[in-house]
C-alpha positions in Angstrom: 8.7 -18.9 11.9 8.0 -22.2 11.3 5.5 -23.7 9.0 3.4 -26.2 11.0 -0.1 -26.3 11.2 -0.6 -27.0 15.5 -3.5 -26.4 17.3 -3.2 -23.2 17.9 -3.6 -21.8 14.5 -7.3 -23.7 14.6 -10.6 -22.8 15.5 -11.7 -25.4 17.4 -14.9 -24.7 19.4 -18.2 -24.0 18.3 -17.9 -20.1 20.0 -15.1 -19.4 18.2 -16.8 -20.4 15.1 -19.9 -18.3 16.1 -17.6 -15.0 17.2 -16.5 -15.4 13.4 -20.2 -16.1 11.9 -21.7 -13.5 13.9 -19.5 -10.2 12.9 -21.2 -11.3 9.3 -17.9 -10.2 7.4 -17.6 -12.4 4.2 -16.7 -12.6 0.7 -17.1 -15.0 -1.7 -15.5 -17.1 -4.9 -16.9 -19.7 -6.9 -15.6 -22.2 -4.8 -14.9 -21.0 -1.4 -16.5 -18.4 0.9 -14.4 -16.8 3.3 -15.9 -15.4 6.9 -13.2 -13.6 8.9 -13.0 -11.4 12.6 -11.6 -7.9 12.8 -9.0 -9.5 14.6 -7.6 -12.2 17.8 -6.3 -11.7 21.1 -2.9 -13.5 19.5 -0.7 -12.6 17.4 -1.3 -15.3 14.3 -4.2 -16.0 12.3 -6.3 -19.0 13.0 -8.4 -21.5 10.2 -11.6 -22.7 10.6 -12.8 -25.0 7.7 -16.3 -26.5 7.1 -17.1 -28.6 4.1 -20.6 -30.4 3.7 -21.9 -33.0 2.4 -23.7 -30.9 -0.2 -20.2 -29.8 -1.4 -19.1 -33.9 -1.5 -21.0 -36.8 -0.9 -18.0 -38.9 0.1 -15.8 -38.1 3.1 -12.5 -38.9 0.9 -13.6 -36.3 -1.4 -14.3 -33.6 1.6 -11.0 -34.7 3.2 -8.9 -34.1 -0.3 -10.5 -30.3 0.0 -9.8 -29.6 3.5 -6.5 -31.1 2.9 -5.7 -28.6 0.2 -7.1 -25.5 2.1 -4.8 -26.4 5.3 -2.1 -27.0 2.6 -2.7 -23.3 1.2 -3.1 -21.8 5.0 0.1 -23.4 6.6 2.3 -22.1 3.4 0.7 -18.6 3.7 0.1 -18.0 7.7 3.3 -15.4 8.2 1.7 -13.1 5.3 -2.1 -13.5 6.7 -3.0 -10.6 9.3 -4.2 -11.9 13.0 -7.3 -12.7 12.2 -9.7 -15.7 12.4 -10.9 -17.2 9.2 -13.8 -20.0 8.4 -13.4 -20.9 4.8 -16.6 -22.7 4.0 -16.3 -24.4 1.0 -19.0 -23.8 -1.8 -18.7 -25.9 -4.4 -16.5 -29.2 -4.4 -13.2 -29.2 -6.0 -11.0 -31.9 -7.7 -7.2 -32.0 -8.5 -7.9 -30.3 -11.8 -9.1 -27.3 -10.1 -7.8 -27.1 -6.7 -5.5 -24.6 -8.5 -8.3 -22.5 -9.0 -9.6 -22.7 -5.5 -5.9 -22.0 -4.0 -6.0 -18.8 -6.1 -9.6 -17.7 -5.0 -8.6 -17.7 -1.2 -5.3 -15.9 -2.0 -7.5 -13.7 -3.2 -10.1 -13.2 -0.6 -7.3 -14.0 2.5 -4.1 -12.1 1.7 -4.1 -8.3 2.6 -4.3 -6.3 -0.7 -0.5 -5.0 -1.7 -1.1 -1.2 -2.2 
């Protein structure tokens, strides 16, 4: 399975967005909060992201975070169930602690090994 990130492992529409919002399923880290469907029609998970300007005041800054949360998404798609996530983030992030912000949606993303 390859490990691009094409349009069709993104949300891309404002319904899709809502489907996920509406079912009101989602957890929450210091830095990122995680809203997620019981499942798609496809066989893959898809990413929604939203990061405001209350997060970052400066589009670099918001692009550097999105960046990192694709980043994250495209390494770990083949273990994520078929679902559709928005990851929304929560508080802005930096280099010094996207580490921390990588492990807090491995946390609230990946299926729990049992």
């Amino acid at each position: 399975m390859s490990n691009s990130f094409g349009k069709a492992y993104r949300l891309l529409k404002t319904e899709e967005f809502s489907s996920v919002f509406a079912l009101r399923k989602q957890r929450s880290r210091h830095f990122v909060q995680v809203s997620q469907s019981d499942g798609n029609s496809l066989e893959h998970p898809r990413l929604g992201l939203v990061v405001s300007k209350k997060a970052a005041k400066r589009a670099n800054r918001r692009n550097y975070m999105k960046r990192v949360i694709r980043e994250w998404f495209r390494c770990h798609k083949n273990q994520l169930p078929p679902r559709d996530f928005v990851v929304r983030v929560r508080v802005g992030f930096d280099a010094q602690s996207a580490q921390q912000a990588r492990e807090q949606l491995a946390e609230l993303m990946l299926p729990k090994a049992k």
